[in-house]
ZAMARGU-4260 file (C-alpha; in steps of 0.2 Angstrom, whole numbers, plus 5000, padded with zeros to 4 digits):
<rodrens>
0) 6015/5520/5395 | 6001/5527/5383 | 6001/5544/5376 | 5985/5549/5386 | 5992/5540/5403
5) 5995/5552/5416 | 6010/5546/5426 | 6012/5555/5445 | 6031/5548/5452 | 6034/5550/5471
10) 6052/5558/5471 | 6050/5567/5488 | 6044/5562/5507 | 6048/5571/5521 | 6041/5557/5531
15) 6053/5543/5523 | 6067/5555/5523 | 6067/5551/5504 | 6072/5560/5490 | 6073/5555/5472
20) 6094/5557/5466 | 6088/5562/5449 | 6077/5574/5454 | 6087/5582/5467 | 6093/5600/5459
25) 6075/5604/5459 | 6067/5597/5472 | 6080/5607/5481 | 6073/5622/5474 | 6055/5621/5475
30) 6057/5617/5495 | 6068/5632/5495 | 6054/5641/5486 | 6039/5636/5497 | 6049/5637/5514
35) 6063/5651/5513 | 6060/5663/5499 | 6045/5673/5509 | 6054/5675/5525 | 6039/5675/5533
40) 6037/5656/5529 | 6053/5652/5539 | 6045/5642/5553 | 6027/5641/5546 | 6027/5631/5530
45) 6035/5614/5528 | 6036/5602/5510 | 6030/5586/5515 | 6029/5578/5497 | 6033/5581/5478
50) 6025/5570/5466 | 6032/5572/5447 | 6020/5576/5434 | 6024/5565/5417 | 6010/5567/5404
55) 6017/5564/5384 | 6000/5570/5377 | 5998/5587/5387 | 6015/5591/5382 | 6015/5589/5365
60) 6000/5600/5365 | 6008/5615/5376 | 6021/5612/5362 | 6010/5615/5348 | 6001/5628/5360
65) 6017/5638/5359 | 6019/5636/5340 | 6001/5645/5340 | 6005/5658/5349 | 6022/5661/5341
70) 6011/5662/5324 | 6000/5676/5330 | 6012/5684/5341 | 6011/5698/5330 | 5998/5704/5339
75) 6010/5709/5352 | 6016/5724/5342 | 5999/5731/5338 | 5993/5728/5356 | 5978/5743/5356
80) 5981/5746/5377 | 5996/5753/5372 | 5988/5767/5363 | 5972/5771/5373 | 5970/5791/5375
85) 5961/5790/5392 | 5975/5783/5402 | 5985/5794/5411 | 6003/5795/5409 | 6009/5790/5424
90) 5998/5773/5423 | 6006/5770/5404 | 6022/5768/5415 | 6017/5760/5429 | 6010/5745/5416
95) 6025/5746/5408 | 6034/5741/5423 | 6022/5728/5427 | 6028/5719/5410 | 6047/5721/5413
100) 6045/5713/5430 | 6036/5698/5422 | 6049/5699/5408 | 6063/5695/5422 | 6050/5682/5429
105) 6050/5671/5414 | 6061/5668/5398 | 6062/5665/5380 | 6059/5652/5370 | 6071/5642/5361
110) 6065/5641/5343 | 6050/5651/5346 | 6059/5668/5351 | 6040/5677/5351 | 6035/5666/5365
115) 6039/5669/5385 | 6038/5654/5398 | 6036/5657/5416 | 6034/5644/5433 | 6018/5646/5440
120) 6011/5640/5454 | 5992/5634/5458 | 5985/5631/5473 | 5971/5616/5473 | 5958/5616/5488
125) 5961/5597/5488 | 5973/5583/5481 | 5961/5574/5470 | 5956/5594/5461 | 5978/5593/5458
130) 5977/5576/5454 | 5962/5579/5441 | 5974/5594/5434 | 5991/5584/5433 | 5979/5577/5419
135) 5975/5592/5409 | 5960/5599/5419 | 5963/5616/5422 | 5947/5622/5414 | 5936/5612/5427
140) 5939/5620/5441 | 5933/5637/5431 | 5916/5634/5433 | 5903/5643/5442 | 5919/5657/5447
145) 5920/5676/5438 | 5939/5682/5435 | 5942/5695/5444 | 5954/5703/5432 | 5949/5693/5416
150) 5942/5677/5413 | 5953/5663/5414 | 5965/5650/5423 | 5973/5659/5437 | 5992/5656/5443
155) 6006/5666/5454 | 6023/5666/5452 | 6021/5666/5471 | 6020/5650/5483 | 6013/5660/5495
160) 6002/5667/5488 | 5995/5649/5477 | 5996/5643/5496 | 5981/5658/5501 | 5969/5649/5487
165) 5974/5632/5492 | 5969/5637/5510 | 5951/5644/5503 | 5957/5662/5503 | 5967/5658/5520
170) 5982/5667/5522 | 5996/5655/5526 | 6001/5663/5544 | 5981/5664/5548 | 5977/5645/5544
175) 5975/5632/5557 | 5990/5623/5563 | 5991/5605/5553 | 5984/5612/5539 | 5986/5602/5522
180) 5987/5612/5505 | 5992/5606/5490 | 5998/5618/5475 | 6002/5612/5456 | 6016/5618/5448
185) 6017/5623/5429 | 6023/5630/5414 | 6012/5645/5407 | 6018/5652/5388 | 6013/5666/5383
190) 6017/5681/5369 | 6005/5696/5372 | 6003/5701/5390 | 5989/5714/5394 | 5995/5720/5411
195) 5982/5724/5425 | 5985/5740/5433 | 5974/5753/5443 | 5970/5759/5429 | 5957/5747/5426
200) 5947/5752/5442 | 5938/5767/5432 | 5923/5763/5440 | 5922/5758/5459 | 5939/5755/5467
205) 5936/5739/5472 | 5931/5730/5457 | 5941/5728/5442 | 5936/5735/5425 | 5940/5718/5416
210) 5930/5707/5430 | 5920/5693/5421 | 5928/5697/5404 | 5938/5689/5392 | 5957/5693/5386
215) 5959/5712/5380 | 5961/5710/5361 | 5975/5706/5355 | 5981/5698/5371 | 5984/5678/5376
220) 5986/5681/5395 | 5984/5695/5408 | 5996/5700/5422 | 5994/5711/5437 | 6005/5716/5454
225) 5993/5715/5469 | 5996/5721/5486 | 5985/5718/5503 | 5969/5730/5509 | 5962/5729/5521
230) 5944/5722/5525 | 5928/5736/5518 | 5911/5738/5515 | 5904/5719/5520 | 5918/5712/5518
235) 5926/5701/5533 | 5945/5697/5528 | 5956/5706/5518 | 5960/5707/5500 | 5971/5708/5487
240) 5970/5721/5471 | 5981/5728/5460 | 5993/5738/5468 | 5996/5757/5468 | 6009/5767/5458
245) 6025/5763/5465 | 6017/5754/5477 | 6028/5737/5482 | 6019/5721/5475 | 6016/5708/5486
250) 6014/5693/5474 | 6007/5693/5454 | 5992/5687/5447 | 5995/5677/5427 | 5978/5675/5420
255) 5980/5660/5405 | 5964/5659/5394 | 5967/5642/5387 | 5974/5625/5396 | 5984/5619/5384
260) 5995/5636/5388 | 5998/5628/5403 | 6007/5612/5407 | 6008/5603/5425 | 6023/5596/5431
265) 6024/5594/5450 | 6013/5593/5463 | 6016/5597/5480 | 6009/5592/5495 | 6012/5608/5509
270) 6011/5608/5530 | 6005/5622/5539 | 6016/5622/5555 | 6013/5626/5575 | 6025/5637/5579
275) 6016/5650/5588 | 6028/5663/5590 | 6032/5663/5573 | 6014/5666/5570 | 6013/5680/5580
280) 6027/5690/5572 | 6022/5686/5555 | 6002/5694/5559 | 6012/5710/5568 | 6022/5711/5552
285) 6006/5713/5539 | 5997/5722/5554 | 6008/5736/5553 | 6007/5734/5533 | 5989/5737/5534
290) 5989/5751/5543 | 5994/5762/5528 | 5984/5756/5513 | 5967/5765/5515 | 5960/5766/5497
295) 5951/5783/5493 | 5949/5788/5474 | 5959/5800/5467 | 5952/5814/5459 | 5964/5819/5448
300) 5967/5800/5438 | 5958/5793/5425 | 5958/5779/5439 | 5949/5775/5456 | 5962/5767/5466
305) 5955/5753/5475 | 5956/5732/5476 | 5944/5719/5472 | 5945/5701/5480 | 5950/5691/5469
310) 5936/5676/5469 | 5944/5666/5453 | 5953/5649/5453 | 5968/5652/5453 | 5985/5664/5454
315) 6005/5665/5447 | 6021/5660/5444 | 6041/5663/5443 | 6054/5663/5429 | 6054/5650/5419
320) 6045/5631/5421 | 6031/5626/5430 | 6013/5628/5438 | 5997/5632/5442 | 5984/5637/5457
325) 5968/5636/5460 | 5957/5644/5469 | 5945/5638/5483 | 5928/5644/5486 | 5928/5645/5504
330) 5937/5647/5519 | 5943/5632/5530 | 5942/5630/5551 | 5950/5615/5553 | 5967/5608/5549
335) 5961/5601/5529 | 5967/5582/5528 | 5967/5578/5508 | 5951/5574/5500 | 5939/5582/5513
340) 5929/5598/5512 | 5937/5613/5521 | 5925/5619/5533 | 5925/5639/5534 | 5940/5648/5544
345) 5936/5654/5561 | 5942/5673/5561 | 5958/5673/5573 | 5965/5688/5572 | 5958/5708/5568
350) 5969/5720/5559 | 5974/5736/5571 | 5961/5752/5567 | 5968/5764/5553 | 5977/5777/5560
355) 5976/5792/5546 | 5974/5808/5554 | 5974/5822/5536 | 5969/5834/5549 | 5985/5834/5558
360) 5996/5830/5544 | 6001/5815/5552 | 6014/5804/5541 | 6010/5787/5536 | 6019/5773/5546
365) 6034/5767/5534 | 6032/5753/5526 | 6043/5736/5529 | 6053/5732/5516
</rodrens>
């Protein structure tokens, strides 16, 4: 093949009941990944293909990325966010822990120790936008979109979560039955990582501080834990933000600045099942979640405490090879079939009214673990 030919290799059908022998190990694992590692997939989520990624030209460039970046990674030890004054102590920690969970998330490089590599995952509102990115074209799907925590290619280390962009900005137990999604899978390097906390909601605790701009200096790559709010203001669906101090994450957010950072190897073709009992149970679960995440600002913090929905391209990853979401623009009513336009999701379920009583002392419902 030519150096610039983009080669995608069926290796898995659920249809055919086939499955490549070479690739087995890891097909093994991504279906395990999309289909078991949330529990609240079991039942809802089925692999129906893989498709094997080979490109010789985008990976001699992520090679020579991660020589780059290995180069400047001295930035790294002279990162300014580590000493800014007006962050409170509490937030210092809290974005230090946000690091060490990506640290356990990705690994080092061999002969480039400065440099980290994680799997991330992409979610693509179609086939042909993941088959457009198999062939290095990240950076087209940024257009006419605003970061909401930096600019940049966003990715997850989460398949769920890559799924919500791939369904518009559907959560996976609220989209239609039949439902066809398609998420990219990658490697994202990386050296100096700014990470995203609620600290950088000085403003209005529902935007980002960082929305629309580019890396913080010194940085390659952002990174930010996010959690579920419910829906506010004009808003119609919920959204997802940064979560609070010691607040559980629900998924991660890895924002790349440059696509040659990034490189592609699997796509993967993804069923929304009927299972109607399954869905129920799975809305009761994140009904109750919701009922304790009201966002009021807190005085006392240098930060508002509040989400922004995340309106970019794409979201995030896991430990150590591939992927790559991207975002959709709008929401979908009917089960998506590849190629067409996803018309807008018919609401089909409200969250349960907030039950906060200050007044009364009343605790907040514990929250499932």
């Amino acid at each position: 093949m030519r150096k610039d030919e983009t080669t995608r290799l069926l290796v898995f059908d659920s249809s055919e009941d086939f499955i490549d022998p070479e690739f087995e190990v890891k097909l093994n694992e991504l279906r395990m990944r999309f289909e078991h590692e949330d529990p609240c997939s079991e039942g809802l989520v089925k692999v129906l293909k893989v498709h094997v990624v080979v490109n010789p030209m985008l990976k001699d460039l992520y090679k020579n990325a991660c020589k780059q970046l290995n180069v400047r990674s001295t930035c790294a030890k002279s990162a300014h966010w580590r000493n800014e004054a007006d962050v409170a102590p509490a937030h210092k920690i809290d974005r230090e822990h946000v690091l060490k969970a990506l640290e356990r998330d990705s690994r080092e490089l061999r002969n480039v120790p400065e440099v980290r590599e994680a799997k991330v995952f992409h979610g693509c509102s179609s086939r042909s936008v993941a088959m457009a990115i198999s062939t290095g074209s990240f950076a087209s799907n940024l257009q006419n979109t605003t970061g909401w925590h930096g600019e940049g290619i966003y990715t997850t280390m989460s398949p769920m979560y890559a799924l919500r962009y791939a369904l518009h900005f559907t959560d996976f137990w609220e989209a239609p039955p039949g439902s066809i999604a398609f998420v990219v899978v990658a490697k994202a390097a990386f050296a100096s990582v700014y990470p995203v906390t609620r600290a950088d909601y000085k403003d209005d605790p529902y935007t980002c501080d960082l929305k629309g701009k580019g890396m913080k200096h010194g940085c390659d790559a952002h990174i930010v834990s996010v959690q579920r709010f419910p829906p506010h203001s004009r808003e119609v669906r919920w959204t997802y933000h940064a979560r609070e101090i010691n607040q559980r994450e629900y998924a991660t957010e890895l924002v790349i600045p440059q696509e040659s950072h990034l490189l592609p190897q699997y796509i993967v073709e993804v069923e929304i099942l009927d299972n109607p009992e399954r869905r129920r149970e799975v809305q009761e679960y994140y009904a109750q979640q919701g009922q304790q995440t009201p966002l009021e600002p807190n005085p006392q913090s240098t930060v508002d405490p509040g989400p922004a929905q995340p309106q970019v391209q794409s979201p995030s990853s896991s430990s150590s090879s591939d992927d790559d979401v991207a975002r959709p623009e709008t929401p979908q009513s009917v089960p998506p079939q590849p190629d067409e336009e996803l018309p807008p999701q018919q609401q089909q379920w409200q969250p349960l009214p907030q039950q906060r009583n200050k007044q009364r002392n009343k605790q907040p419902q514990p929250q499932p673990q």
